[in-house]
C-alpha positions in Angstrom: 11.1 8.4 18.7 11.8 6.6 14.9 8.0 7.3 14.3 8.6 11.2 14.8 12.0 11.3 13.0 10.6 9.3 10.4 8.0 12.4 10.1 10.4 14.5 10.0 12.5 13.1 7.1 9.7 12.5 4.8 8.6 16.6 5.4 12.1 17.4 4.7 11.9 14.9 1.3 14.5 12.6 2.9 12.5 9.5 2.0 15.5 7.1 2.7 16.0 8.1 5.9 12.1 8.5 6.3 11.9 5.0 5.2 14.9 4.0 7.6 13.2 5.6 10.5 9.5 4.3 9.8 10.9 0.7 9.3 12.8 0.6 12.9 9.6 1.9 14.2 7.6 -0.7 13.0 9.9 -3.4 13.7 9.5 -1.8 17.6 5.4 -1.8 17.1 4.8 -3.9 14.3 0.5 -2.5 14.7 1.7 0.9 14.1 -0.2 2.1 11.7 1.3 5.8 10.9 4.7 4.2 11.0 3.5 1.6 8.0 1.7 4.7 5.9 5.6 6.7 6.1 7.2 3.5 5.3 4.8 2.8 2.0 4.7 6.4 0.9 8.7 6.9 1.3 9.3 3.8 -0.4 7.5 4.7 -3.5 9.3 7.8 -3.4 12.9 5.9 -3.3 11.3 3.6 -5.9 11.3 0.5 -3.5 8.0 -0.1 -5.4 8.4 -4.2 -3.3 8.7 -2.8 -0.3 6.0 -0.2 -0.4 3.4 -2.7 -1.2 4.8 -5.2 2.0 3.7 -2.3 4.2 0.2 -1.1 2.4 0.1 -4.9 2.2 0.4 -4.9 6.0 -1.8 -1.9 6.8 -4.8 -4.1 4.7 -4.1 -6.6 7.8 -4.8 -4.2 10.4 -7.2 -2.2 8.5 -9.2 -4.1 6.8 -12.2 -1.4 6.3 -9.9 1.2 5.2 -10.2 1.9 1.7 -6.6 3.4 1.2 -4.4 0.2 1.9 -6.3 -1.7 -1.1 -6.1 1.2 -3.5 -3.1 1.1 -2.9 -1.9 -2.7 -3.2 -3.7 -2.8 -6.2 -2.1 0.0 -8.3 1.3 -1.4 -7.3 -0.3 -4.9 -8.7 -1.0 -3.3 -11.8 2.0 -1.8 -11.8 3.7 -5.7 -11.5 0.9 -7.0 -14.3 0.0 -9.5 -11.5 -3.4 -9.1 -12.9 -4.9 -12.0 -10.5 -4.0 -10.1 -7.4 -5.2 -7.2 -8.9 -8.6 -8.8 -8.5 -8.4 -9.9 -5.0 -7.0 -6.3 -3.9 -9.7 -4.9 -6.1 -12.7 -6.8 -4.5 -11.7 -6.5 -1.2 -11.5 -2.5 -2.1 -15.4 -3.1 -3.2 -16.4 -4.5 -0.3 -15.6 -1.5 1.5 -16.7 1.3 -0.8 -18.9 -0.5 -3.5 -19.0 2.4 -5.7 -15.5 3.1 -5.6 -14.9 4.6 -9.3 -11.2 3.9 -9.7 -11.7 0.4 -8.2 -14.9 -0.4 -10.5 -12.8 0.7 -13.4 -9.7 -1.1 -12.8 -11.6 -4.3 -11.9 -13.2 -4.3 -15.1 -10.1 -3.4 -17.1 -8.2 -6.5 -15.4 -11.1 -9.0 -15.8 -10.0 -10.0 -19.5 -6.5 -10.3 -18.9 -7.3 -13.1 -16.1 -6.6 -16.3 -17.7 -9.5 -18.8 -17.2 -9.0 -21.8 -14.9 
């Protein structure tokens, strides 16, 4: 029932209670994908910018061919400067559609701020 009040909320623009309700009903079905996708979304919408990338973070687990997850974790990396993840996200984004434009661009626009090993 959380996933469908969750719903709800976040159609109404109550994002902390859509985030409240999505979060319950993932921690009922941790694999539940729709639950994780109102969680992210309402989270960025209350700012939890953290918290949103945990559950797109989450969703690359159990979605691993699903291009919206890693667009997702790595604009919030960008967001955080952590310009080494931003890679990883990236790649892992390219894998799945090589000819992602945002992706190619944002990949090459992290490279030189990557400090060399």
């Amino acid at each position: 029932i959380s996933i469908r009040e969750a719903a709800t909320a976040f159609k109404a623009e109550d994002f902390r209670a859509a985030a409240a309700h999505a979060s319950r009903a993932n921690e009922l079905s941790p694999t539940e994908e729709r639950a994780l996708t109102i969680l992210a979304r309402a989270a960025h919408k209350t700012g939890d910018h953290r918290r949103a990338l945990a559950a797109w973070q989450h969703l690359c687990s159990l979605k691993p061919a699903s291009v919206e997850p890693w667009l997702q974790c790595t604009r919030y990396h960008m967001r955080f400067k952590e310009y080494s993840l931003v890679a990883n996200t990236c790649n892992n984004l390219l894998r799945v559609e090589p000819d992602h434009k945002e992706g190619r661009q944002i990949l090459a626009a992290v490279k030189p701020l990557i400090p060399k090993a």
